[in-house]
C-alpha positions, 0 to 999 in steps of 0.5 A: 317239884318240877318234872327232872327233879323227879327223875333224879329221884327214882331208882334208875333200875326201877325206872327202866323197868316201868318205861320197859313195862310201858313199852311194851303195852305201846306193843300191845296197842300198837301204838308206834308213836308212843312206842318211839317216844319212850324208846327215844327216851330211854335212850336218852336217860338210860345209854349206858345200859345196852342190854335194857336198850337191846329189849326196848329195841326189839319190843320197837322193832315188833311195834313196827312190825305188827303195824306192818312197816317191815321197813322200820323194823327192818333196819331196827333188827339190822342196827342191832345185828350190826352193832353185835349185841345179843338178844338176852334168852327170856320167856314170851307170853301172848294171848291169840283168840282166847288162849295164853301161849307162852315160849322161850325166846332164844 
């Protein structure tokens, strides 16, 4: 079976949420080119689906902003400010120095 075909065989929403869930370990890493290759594939699979490219958006815009490349995650905040969308209200959780935190994200 080649590689498209598998596509077309997993649930859309299933599939977004493993590709988010990949994302965000690329977050995780801080790994900025795998970060970028999911991000640009979901945009690719998924364009009519704002509200889980809005998520995959700020999860980027936070990979370039832990490595220090405020400008890439400048203009990634920008382009979704301009564009209008709306950051959905969602729980964050991290770990700092042994400790799990979490936080509401409005």
């Amino acid at each position: 079976m080649k590689k498209d075909d598998c596509y077309g065989k997993i649930n859309s929403n299933l599939f977004i949420c493993i590709l988010v869930a990949l994302l965000s370990g690329a977050r995780n890493e801080k790994n900025s080119s795998l970060a970028a290759l999911v991000f640009d594939r979901m945009k690719q699979l998924f364009p009519d689906l704002p509200k889980s490219l809005t998520s995959a958006s700020v999860l980027l815009a936070n990979v370039y902003g832990a490595l220090g490349e405020l400008e890439k995650a400048s203009d990634i905040r920008y382009k979704l400010i301009k564009s209008g969308v709306k950051k959905q209200i969602g729980i964050s959780s991290t770990v700092l120095n042994g400790r799990f935190y979490v936080s509401l994200e409005l």
